[in-house]
C-alpha positions as CSV (number, residue, x, y, z in Angstrom):
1,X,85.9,114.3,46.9
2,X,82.6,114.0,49.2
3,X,82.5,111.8,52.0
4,X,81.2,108.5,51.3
5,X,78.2,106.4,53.4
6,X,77.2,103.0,53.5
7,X,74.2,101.8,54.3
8,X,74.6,98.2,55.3
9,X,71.3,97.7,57.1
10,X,67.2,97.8,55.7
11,X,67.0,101.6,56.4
12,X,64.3,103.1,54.4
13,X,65.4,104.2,50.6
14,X,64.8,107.6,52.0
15,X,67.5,108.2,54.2
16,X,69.8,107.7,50.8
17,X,68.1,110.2,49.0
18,X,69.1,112.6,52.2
19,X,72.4,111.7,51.7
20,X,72.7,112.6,47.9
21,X,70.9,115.7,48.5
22,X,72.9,116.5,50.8
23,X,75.8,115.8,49.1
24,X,77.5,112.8,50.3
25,X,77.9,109.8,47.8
26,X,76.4,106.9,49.3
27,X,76.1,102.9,48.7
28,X,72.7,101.4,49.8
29,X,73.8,97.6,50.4
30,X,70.6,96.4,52.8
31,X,71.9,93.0,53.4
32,X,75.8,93.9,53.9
33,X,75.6,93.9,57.4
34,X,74.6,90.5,57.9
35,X,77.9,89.4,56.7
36,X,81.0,90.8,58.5
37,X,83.7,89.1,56.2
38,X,82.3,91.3,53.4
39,X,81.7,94.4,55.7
40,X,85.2,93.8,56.9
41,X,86.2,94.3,53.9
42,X,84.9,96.9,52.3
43,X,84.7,99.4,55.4
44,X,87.8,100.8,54.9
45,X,86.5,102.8,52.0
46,X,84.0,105.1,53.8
47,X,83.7,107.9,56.4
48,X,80.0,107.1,57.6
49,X,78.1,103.8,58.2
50,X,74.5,103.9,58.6
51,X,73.1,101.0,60.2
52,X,70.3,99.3,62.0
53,X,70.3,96.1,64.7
54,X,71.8,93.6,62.0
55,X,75.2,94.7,61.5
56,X,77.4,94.1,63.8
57,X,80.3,97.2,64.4
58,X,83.3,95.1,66.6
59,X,86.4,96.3,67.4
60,X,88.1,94.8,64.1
61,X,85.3,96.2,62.1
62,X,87.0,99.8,63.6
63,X,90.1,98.4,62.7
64,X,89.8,98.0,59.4
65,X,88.2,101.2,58.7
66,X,91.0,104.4,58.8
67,X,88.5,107.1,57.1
68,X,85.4,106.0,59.4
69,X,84.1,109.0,61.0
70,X,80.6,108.4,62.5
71,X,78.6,105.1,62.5
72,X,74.7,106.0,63.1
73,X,72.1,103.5,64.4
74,X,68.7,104.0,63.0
75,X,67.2,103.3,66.8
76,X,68.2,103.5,70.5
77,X,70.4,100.7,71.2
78,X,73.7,100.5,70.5
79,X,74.5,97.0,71.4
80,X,75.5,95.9,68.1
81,X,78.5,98.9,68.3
82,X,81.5,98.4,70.3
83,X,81.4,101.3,71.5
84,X,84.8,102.1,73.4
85,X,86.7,100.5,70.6
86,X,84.2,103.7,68.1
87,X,85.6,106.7,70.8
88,X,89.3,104.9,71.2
89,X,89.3,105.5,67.3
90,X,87.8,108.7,67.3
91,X,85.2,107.6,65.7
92,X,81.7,109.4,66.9
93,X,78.3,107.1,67.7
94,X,75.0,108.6,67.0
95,X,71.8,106.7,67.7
96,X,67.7,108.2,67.3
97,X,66.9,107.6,71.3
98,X,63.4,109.1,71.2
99,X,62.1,108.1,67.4
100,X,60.4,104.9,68.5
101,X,59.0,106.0,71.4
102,X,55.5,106.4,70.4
103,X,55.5,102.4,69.1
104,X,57.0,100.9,71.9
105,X,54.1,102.1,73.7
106,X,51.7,100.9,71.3
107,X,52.8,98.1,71.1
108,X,52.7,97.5,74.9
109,X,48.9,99.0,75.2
110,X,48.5,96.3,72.5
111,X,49.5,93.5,74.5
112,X,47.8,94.6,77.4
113,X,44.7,94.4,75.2
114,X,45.5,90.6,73.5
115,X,46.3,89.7,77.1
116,X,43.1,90.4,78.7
117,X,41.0,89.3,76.3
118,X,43.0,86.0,75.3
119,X,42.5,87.5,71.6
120,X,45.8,85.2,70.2
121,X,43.9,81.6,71.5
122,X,40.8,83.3,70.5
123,X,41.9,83.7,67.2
124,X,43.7,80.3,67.0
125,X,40.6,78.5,68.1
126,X,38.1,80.0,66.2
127,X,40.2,79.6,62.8
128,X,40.5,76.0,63.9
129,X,36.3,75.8,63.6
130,X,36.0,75.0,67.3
131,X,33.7,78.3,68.6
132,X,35.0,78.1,72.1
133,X,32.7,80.9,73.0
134,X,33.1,80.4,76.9
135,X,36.1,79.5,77.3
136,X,38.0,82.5,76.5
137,X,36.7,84.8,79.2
138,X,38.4,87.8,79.6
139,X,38.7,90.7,81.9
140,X,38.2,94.6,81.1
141,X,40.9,97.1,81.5
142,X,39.1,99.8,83.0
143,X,39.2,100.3,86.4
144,X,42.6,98.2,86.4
145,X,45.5,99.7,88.0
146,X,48.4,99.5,85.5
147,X,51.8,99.5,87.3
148,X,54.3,101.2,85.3
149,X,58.2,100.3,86.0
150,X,60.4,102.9,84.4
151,X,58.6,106.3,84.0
152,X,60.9,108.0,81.1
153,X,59.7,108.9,77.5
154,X,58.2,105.3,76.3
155,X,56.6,104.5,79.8
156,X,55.2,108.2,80.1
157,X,53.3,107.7,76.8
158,X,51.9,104.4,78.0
159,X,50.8,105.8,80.7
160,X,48.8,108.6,78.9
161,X,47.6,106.4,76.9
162,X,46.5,104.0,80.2
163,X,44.4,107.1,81.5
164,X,42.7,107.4,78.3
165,X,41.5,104.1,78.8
166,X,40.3,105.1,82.3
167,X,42.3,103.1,84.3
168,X,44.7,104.0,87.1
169,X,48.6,104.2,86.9
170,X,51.1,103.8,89.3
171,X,54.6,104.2,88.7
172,X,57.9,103.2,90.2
173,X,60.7,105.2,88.9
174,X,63.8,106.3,91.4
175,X,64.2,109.6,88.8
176,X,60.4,110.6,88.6
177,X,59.6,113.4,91.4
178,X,56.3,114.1,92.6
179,X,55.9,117.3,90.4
180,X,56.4,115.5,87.2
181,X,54.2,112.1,88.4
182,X,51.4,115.0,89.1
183,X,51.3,116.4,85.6
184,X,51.4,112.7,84.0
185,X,48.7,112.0,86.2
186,X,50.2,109.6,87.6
187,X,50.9,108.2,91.6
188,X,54.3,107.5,92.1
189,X,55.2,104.9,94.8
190,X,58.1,102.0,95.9
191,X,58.5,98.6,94.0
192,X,56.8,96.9,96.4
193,X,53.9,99.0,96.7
194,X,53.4,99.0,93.3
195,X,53.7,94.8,92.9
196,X,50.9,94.2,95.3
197,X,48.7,96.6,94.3
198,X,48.9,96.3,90.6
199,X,47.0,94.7,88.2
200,X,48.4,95.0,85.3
201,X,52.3,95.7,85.4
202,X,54.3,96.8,82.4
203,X,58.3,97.4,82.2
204,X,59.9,100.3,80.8
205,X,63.7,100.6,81.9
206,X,66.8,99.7,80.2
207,X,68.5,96.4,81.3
208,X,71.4,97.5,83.9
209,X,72.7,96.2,86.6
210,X,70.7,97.6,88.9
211,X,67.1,96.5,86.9
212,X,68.4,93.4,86.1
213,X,65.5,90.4,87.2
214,X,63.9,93.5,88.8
215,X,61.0,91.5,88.9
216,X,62.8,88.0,90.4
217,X,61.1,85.8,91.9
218,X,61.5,87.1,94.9
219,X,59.2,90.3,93.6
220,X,56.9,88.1,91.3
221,X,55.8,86.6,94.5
222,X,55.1,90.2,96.3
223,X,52.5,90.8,93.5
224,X,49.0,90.3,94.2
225,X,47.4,87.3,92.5
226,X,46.0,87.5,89.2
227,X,48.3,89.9,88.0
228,X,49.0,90.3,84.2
229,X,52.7,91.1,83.5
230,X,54.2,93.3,79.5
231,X,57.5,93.3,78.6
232,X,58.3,95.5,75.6
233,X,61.7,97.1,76.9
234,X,64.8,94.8,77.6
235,X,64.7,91.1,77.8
236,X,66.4,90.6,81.3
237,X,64.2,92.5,83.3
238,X,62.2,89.4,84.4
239,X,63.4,86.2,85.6
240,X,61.7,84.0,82.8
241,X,62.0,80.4,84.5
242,X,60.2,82.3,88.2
243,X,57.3,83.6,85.9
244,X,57.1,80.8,84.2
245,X,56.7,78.4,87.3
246,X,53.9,81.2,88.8
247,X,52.1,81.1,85.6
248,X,52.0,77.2,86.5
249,X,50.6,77.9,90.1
250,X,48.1,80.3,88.8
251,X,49.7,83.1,90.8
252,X,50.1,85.3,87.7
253,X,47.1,85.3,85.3
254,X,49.2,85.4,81.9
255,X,52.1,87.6,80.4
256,X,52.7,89.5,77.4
257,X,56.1,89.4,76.3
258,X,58.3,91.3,73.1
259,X,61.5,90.9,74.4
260,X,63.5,87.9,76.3
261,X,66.6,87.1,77.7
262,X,68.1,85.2,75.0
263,X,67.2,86.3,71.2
264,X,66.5,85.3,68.9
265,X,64.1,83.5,71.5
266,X,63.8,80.0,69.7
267,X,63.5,78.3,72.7
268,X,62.1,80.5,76.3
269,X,60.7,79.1,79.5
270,X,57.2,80.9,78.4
271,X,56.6,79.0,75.2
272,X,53.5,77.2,74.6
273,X,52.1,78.4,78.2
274,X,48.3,79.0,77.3
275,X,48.3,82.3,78.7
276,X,51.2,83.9,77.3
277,X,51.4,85.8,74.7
278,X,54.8,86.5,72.5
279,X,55.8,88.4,69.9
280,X,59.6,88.9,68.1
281,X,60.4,92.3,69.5
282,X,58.5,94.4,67.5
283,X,57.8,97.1,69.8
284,X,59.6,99.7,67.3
285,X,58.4,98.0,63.9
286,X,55.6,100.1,62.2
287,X,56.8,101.7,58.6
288,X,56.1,105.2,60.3
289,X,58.7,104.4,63.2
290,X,61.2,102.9,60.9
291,X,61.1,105.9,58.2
292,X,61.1,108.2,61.3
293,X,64.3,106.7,62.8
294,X,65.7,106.5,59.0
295,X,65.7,110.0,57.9
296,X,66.8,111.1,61.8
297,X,69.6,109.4,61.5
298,X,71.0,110.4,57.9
299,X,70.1,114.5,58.5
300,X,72.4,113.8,61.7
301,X,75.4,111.7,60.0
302,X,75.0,114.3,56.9
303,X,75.1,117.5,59.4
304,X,78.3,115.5,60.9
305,X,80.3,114.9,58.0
306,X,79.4,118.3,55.9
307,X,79.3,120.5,59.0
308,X,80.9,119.1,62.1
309,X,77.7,119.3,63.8
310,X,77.4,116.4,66.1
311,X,73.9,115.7,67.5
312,X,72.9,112.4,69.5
313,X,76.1,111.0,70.1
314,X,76.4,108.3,72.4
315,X,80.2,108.9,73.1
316,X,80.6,112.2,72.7
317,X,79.3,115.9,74.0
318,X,77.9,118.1,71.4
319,X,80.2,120.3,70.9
320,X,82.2,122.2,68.3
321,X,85.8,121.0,67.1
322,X,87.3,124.3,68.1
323,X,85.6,123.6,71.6
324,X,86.6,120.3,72.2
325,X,90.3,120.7,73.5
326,X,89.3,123.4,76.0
327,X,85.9,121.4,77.4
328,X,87.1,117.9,77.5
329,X,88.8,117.5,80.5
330,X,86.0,119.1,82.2
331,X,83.7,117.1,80.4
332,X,85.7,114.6,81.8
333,X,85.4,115.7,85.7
334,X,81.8,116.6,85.4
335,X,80.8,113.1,84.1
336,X,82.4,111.6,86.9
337,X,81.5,114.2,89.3
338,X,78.1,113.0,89.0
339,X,78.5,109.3,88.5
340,X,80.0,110.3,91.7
341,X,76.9,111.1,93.1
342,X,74.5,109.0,91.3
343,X,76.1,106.4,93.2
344,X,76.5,107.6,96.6
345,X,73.1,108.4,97.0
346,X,70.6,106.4,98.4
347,X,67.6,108.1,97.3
348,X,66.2,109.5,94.0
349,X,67.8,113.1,93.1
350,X,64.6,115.7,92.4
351,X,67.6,119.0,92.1
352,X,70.9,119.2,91.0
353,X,73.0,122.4,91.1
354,X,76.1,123.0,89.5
355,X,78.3,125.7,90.2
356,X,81.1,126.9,88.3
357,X,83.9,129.1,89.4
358,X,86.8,130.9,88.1
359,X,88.1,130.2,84.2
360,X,85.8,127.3,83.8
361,X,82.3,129.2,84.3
362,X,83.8,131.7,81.0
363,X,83.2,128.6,78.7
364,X,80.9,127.3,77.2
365,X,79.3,125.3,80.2
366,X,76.0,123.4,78.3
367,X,77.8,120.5,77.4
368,X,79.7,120.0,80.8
369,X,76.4,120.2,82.7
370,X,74.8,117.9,80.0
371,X,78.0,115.8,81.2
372,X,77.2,115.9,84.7
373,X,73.5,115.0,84.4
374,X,74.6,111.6,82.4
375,X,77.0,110.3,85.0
376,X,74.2,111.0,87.7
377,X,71.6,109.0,85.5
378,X,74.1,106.1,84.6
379,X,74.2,104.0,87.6
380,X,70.1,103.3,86.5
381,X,69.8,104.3,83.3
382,X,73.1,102.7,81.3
383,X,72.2,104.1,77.9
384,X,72.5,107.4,79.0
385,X,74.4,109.8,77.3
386,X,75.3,113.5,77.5
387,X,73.1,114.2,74.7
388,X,70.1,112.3,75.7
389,X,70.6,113.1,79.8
390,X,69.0,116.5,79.9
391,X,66.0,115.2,78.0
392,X,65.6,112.0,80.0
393,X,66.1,114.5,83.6
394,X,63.4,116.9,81.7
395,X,60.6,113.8,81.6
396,X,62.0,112.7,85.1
397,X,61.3,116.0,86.9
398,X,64.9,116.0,87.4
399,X,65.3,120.3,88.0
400,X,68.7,121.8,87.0
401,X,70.3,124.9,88.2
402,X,73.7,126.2,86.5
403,X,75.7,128.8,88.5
404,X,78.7,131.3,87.4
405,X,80.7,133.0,89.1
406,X,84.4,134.5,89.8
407,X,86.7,132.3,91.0
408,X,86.9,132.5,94.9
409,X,88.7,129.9,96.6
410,X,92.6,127.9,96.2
411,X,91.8,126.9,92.6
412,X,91.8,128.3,89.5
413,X,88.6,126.1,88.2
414,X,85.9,124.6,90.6
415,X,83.2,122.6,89.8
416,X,80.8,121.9,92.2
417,X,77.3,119.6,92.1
418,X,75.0,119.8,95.0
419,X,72.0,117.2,94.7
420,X,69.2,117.3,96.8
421,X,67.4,114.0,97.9
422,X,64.7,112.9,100.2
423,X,68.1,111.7,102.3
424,X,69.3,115.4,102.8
425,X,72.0,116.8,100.3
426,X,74.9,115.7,98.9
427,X,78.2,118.0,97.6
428,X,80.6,117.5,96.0
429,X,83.8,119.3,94.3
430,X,86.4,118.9,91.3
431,X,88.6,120.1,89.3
432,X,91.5,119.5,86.9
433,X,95.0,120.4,87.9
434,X,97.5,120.9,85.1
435,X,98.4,117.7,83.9
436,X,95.2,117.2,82.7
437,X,93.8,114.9,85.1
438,X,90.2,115.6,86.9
439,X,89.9,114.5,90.8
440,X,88.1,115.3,93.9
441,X,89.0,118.2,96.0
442,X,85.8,118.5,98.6
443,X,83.0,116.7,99.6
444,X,80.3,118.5,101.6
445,X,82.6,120.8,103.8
446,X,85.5,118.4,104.0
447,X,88.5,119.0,102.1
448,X,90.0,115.6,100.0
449,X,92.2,115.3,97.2
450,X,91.4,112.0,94.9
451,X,92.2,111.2,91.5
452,X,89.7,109.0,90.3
453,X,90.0,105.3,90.1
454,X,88.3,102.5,87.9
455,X,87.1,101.0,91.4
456,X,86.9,102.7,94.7
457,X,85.4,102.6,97.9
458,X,83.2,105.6,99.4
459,X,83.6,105.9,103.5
460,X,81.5,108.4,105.9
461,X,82.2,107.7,109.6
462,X,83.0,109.1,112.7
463,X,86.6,109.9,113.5
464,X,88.2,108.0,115.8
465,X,91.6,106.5,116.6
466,X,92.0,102.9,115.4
467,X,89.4,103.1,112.5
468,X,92.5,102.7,109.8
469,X,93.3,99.8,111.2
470,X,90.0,98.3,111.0
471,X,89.0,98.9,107.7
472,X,92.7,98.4,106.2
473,X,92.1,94.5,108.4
474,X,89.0,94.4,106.4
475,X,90.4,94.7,102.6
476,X,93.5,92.6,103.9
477,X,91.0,89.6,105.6
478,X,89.0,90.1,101.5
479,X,92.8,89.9,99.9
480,X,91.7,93.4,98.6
481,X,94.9,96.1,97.8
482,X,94.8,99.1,98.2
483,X,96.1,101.5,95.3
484,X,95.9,104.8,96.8
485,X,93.7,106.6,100.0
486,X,92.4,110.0,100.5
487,X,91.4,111.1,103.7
488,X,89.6,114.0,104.7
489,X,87.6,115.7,108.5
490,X,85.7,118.3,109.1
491,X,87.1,118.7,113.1
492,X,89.1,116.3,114.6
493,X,87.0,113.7,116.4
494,X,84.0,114.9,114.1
495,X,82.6,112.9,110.8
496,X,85.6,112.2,108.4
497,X,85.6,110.8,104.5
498,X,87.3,108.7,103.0
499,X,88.1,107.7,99.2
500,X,90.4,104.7,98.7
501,X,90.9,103.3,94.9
502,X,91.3,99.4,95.2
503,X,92.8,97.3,92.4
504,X,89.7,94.6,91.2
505,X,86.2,94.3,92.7
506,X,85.5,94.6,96.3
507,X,83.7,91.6,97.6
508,X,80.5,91.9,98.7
509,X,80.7,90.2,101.9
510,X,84.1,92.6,102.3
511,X,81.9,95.4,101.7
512,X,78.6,94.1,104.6
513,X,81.9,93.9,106.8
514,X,82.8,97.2,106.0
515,X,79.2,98.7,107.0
516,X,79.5,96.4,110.4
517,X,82.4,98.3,111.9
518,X,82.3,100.7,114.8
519,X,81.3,104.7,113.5
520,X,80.5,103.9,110.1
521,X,77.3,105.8,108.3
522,X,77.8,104.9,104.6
523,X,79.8,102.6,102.9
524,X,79.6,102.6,98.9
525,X,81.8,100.8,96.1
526,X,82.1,103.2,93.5
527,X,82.6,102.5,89.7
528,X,84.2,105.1,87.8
């Protein structure tokens, strides 16, 4: 019996005609989706769900569907899937993370455009008979500089397409190095450079932590005045109610937006402002996008359930069943490894080098470096995957160097990642022991042995007597407890590590405190 696919979402009629040719028997329900009663409870008869934004994929959805196999979202995001509940269920998430690429930029040069030449009021006004001739005056983009936030795939084409229009481009991206800013043509510089020198700036970075209200008020008020401000990546980036209130002052000139905060946006802080414009996040509708994203997705669910092929998976490495037993606990160690480092250093990474020794380097190492380059990626760009990473370090500039070679220290696997950054280097080793589990066994020349913990703390200081004591008073004063703590020197009285897994979140005043005390150099919560 073939393997049987629902298509619960508006996919293009397409992508089901892949599926029958490829031999899969398929159901084309475009509306399903929208109803997760009836989803619920029909799911349970099929090994692949193709789907779009609509349909929501929870955690019951999962659990009411024993022969599910892959779910694949037409698209890049992936918020409509629950994820962790898809992997804890062994079920495999694709997504299409680069087919909407060129619209989203479109669509963003598009607004640019209808933004500096008022063309929605324009339009409004003359279709109302009024021939308000001088009062929409506009400005010209050429000769503008465009600030560019987020310099991967979508903000790389904008930018292209920016220099065709003979303006300048700055760009603030902590991945993009100066070799890859050079053949975009672009000058890459800090966030705050690029605020008060730009005139035009447009976002393109996904919504994390980190980018979160990237441009706050705070920043909104660093720009210089006049500026004109495009959203067409993650609602989120901007705080709405601070633009709003500087589009009131005349600070900012006007604002394109596709995406907000809340959506569907029936209600925002920048409705009915005269110089906003706002559309209902359509950077990736055009019928070329769509059918692009359509037929991606259902040759990669298709190659997945005929072959085993797995291509574009969000939680998983692509690799081959036969593989997967032998690579996944190093999979494991080298995703953390460089989440490791992605969060311990303070400046962007331009060269990563991983080095394996002894049984590990005779395996098939691709999908543990690809590993490796998403957990250095994650702590800025939270959508990353190990299928996606090496393309998004590619655009970055990110260079990657693999090394093999005999084992020739204590252990019988080592993997090591050395990342350069403007800051110096940082180093750092792994491996998994026996039971399965991966941990820390060096960082830099120090020897440490860590397991790794849901929440830790990362310590660099000076060794010297008493320092225990201090930082133990610290996480006792914060009501902090520690779980377990690795220590580790180079010479005693020289610079000394530490890695101490706490249970909960550290807070942040414990963690200012922590940077305060006598002989300290870094001091970094890690998330693991």
């Amino acid at each position: 019996m073939p393997p049987r696919v629902l298509i619960s979402d508006s996919l293009s009629p397409a992508a089901a005609q892949i599926f029958r040719l490829r031999g899969l028997d398929v159901d084309f329900e475009p509306t399903l989706g929208k109803d997760k009663d009836k989803l619920a409870a029909v799911i349970g008869d099929y090994d692949g769900l193709a789907i779009r934004s609509a349909t929501k994929v929870t955690a019951d959805i999962f659990a009411r569907a024993p022969r599910l196999k892959v779910v694949g979202r037409a698209g890049i995001g992936v918020d409509n899937v629950d994820v962790a509940a898809a992997t804890a269920r062994g079920v495999i998430v694709m997504n299409t993370p680069f087919g909407n690429s060129i619209t989203t930029a479109e669509h963003a040069i598009a607004l640019m455009f209808a933004l500096a030449r008022e063309i929605p009021a324009a339009d409004a006004s003359t279709q109302a008979g009024k021939w308000e001739k001088n009062r929409f005056m506009g400005v010209e983009i050429t000769g503008k500089t465009l600030g560019v936030i987020g310099c991967g795939n979508v903000g790389a084409n904008v930018a292209e397409r920016a220099l065709g229009l003979k303006m300048r481009v700055i760009a603030f991206d902590p991945y993009l190095t100066e070799e890859r800013a050079e053949e975009l043509g672009v000058e890459k510089i800090d966030l705050d450079e690029l605020l008060a020198r730009a005139d035009f700036i447009t976002l393109h970075t996904p919504l994390t932590t980190q980018t979160k209200n990237i441009l706050s008020a705070e920043n909104i008020a660093k720009t210089c005045k006049g500026v004109r401000i495009v959203n067409c990546a993650r609602g989120g980036l901007v705080d709405e109610e601070a633009l709003r209130k500087a589009l009131d002052e005349g600070h900012v000139a006007g604002a394109a937006f596709d995406v907000f905060a809340q959506e569907p946006a029936t209600e925002n802080p920048l409705f009915g402002h005269p110089h906003v414009v706002c559309t209902p996040h359509l950077g990736a509708s055009t019928s070329e996008a769509q059918e692009k994203v359509a037929l991606q997705i259902a040759e990669q669910m298709a190659d997945y359930l005929m072959r085993g092929a797995i291509a574009n998976a969000v939680n998983f490495p692509s690799i081959s069943a036969e593989e997967a037993p032998r690579l996944k606990p190093f999979v494991e160690l080298a995703e953390k490894l460089g989440l490791f480092v992605g969060q311990v250093a303070v400046a962007g990474v331009d060269t990563l080098s991983i080095v394996y020794e002894g049984a590990v380097a005779l395996q098939k190492t691709r999908p543990i470096t690809a590993a490796a380059i998403s957990g250095l990626l994650r702590p800025i760009l939270e959508d990353v995957n190990p299928v996606s990473a090496p393309i998004l370090a590619k655009e970055r500039g990110l260079a990657i160097e693999e090394i093999t070679r005999e084992a020739q220290g204590d252990y019988e696997s080592l993997v090591t990642l050395s990342a350069h950054t403007a800051q110096g280097e940082i180093c750092v080793s792994g491996t998994v022991f026996h039971d399965g589990k991966p941990r820390i066994v060096g960082i830099g020349d120090i020897a440490v042995d860590a397991e790794f913990a849901p929440s830790m703390i990362y310590l660099t200081n000076e060794d010297r007597p008493g320092f225990i004591g201090r930082f133990a008073g610290v996480l006792g004063e914060a009501e902090v407890n520690i779980a377990t703590f690795a220590l580790g020197r180079d010479r005693p009285g020289g610079g000394a590590v530490a890695l101490v897994a706490i249970d909960g979140e550290l807070p942040p005043l414990a963690l200012t405190a922590l940077k305060s005390l006598p002989g300290v150099k870094q001091a970094t919560t890690l998330k693991f």
